[in-house]
GULOLO-747317 format. One line per field, with one value per residue (C-alpha): residue in three letters; residue number from 1; y, z, x. Coordinates in Angstrom, 3 decimals. Layout:
N
res = c(ALA,...)
n = c(NUM,...)
py = c(Y,...)
pz = c(Z,...)
px = c(X,...)
//
This chain:
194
res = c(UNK,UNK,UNK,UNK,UNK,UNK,UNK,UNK,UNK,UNK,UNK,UNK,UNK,UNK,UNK,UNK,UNK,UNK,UNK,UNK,UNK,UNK,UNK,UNK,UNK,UNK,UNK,UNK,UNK,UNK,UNK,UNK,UNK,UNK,UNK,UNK,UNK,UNK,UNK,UNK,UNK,UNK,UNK,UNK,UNK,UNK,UNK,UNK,UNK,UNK,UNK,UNK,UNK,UNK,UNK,UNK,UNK,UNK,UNK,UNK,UNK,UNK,UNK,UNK,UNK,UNK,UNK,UNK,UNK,UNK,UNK,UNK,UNK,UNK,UNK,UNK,UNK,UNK,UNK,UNK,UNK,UNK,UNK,UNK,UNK,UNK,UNK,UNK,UNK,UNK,UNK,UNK,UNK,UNK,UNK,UNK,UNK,UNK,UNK,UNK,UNK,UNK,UNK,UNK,UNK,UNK,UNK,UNK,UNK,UNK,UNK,UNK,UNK,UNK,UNK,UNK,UNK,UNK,UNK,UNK,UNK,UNK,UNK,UNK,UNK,UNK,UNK,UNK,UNK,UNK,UNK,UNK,UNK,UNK,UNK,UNK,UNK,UNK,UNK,UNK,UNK,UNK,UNK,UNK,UNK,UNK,UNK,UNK,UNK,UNK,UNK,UNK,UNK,UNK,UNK,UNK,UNK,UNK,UNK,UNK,UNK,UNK,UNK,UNK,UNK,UNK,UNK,UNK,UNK,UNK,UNK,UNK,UNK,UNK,UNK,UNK,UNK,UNK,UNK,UNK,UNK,UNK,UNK,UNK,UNK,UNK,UNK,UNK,UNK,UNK,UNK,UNK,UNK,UNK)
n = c(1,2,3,4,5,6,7,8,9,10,11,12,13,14,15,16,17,18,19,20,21,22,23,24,25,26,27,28,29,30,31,32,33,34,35,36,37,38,39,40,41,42,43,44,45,46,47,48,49,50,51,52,53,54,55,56,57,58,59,60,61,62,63,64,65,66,67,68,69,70,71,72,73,74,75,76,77,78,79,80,81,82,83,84,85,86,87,88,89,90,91,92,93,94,95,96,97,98,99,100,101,102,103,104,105,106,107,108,109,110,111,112,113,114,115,116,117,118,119,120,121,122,123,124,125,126,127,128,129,130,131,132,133,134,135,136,137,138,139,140,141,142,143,144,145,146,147,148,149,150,151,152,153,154,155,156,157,158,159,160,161,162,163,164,165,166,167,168,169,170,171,172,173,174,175,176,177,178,179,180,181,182,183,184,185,186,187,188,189,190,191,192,193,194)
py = c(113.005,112.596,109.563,107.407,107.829,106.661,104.040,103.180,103.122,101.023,98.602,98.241,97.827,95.262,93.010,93.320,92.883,89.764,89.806,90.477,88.734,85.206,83.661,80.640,81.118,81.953,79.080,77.250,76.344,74.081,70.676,68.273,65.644,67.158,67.939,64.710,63.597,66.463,64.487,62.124,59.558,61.950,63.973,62.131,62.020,59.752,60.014,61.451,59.684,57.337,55.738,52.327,48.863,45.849,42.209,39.426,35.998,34.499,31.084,31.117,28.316,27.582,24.176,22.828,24.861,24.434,26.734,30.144,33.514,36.002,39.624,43.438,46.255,49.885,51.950,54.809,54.998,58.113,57.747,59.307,59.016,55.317,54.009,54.548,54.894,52.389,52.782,50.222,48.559,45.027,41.867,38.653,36.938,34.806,30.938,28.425,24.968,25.953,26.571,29.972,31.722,35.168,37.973,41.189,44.212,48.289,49.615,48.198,50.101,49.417,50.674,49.790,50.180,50.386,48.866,51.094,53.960,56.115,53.720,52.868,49.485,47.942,45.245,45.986,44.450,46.096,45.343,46.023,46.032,45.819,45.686,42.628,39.561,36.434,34.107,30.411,28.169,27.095,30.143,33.863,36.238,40.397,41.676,43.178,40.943,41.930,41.026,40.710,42.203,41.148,43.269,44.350,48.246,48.471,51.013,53.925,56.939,56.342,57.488,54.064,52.122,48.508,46.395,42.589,41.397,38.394,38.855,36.428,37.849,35.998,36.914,37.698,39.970,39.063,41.384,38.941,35.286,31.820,28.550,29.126,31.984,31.263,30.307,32.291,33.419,34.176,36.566,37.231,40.840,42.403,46.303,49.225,52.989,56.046)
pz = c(-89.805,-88.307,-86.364,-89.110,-91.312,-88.287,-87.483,-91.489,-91.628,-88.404,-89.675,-92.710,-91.229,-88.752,-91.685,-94.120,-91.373,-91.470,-87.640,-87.599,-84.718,-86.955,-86.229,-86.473,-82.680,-81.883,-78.737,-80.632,-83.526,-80.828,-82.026,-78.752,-80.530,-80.601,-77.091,-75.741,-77.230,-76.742,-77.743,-80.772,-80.891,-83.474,-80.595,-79.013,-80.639,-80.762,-78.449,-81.035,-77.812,-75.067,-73.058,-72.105,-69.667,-71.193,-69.389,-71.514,-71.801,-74.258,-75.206,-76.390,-78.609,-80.527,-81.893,-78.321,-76.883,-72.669,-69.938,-71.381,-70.049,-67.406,-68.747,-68.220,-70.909,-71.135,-73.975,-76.042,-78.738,-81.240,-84.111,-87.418,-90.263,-90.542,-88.651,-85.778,-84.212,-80.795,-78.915,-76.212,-73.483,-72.191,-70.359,-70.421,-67.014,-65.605,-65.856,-63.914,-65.074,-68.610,-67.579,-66.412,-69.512,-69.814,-72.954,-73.244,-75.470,-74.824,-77.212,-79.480,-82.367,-84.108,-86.957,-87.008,-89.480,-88.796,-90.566,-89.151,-87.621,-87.213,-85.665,-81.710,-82.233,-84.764,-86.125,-86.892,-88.833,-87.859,-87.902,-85.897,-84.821,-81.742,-79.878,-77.483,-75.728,-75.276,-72.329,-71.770,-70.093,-73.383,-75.184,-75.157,-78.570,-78.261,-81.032,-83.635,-83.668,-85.415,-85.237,-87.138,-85.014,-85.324,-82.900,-81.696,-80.227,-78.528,-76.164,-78.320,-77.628,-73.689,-71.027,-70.484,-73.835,-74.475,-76.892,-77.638,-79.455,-81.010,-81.776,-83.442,-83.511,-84.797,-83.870,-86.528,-86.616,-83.603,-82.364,-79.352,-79.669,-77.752,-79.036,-82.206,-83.407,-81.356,-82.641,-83.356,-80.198,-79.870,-77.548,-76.252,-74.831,-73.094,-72.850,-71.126,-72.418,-70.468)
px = c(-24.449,-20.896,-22.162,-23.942,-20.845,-18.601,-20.963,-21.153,-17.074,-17.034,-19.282,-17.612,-13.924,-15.362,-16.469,-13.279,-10.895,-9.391,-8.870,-12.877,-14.729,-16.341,-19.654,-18.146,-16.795,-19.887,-20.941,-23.391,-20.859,-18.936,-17.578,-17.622,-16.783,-13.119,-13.570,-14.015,-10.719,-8.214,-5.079,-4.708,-1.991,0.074,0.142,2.632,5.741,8.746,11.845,14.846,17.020,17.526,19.620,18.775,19.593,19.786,19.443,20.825,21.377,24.073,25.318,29.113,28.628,25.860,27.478,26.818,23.686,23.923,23.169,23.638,25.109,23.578,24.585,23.729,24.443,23.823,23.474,22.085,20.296,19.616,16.775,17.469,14.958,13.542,16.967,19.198,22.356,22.849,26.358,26.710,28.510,27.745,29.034,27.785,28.640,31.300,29.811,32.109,30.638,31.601,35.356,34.941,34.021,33.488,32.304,32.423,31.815,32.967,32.304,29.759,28.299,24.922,23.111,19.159,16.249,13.187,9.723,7.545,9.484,6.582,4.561,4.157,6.107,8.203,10.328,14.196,16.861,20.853,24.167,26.803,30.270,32.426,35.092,35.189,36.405,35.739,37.841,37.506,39.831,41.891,40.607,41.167,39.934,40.191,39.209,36.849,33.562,30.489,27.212,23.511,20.851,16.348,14.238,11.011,10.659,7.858,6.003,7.962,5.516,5.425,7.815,9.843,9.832,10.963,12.423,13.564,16.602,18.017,21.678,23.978,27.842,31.059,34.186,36.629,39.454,41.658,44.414,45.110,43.785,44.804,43.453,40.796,38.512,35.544,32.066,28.988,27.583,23.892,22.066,18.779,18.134,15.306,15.777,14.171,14.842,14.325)
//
């Protein structure tokens, strides 16, 4: 008698525990579907960080487009929400046919949003400020010049991502300044972030 009402009570706590072995784990309840694809692409998630080079090219003058400027940068930037926050450096090279003119920017501070920012790529709009110079032969400008930022992030789930820039800056507050406020100066920039 002791063992039926053991085996009756055992029975019964093996069915009304939650933790209760399921027939659904049973081995002919297997999806393979599922199995074939172990990882989705939600799987991979977006970098909060990264630092970044940046190869540019820049004309000083976009009243009178010539050869434009060689130029290296490097950066970080941190993602927050549908935006981000980009802190910079970046020079755009010394160019002796156009009276040895020079630019640079330490440090430059931008603030991105994003279209898609969930997305694998995406289009950006930002803004930004920096500090910078600008030196020609009749022409010197330090000062505060700021700048409207268009993009394309792509690669953004991988390992090394990318992006593309188009950047159009005009200096304007000058704290030293020879000649005239410069121009607007536009920039092209291809980037890699690790």
């Amino acid at each position: 008698m002791k063992k039926i009402i053991f085996s009756a009570l055992a029975t019964t706590g093996l069915f009304a525990s939650p933790d209760a072995y399921s027939l659904s784990h049973s081995p002919r309840n297997i999806d393979f579907e599922t199995m074939s694809e172990p990882y989705s692409e939600e799987d991979f998630l977006l970098k909060q960080g990264f630092f970044y080079v940046r190869f540019s090219t820049a004309e000083g003058d976009l009243s009178q487009f010539d050869t434009p400027h060689p130029g290296l940068g490097l950066g970080y930037r941190r993602l927050a929400g549908d935006g981000a926050v980009d802190i910079s450096v970046s020079g755009l090279g010394h160019h002796e046919d156009k009276g040895n003119e020079f630019f640079w920017s330490a440090p430059k501070v931008t603030f991105i949003h994003y279209f898609s920012p969930q997305n694998e790529k995406s289009v950006y709009l930002g803004g930004a400020v920096a500090w910078g110079g600008i030196k020609r032969e009749n022409q010197k400008f330090i000062g505060i010049i700021p700048s409207a930022i268009l993009g394309y992030e792509f690669l953004r789930k991988s390992s090394v991502l990318g992006f593309l820039e188009a950047t159009v800056s005009q200096p304007a507050i000058a704290v030293q300044k020879n000649g005239k406020v410069p121009s607007l100066i536009g920039e092209l920039s291809l980037g890699a972030g690790f």
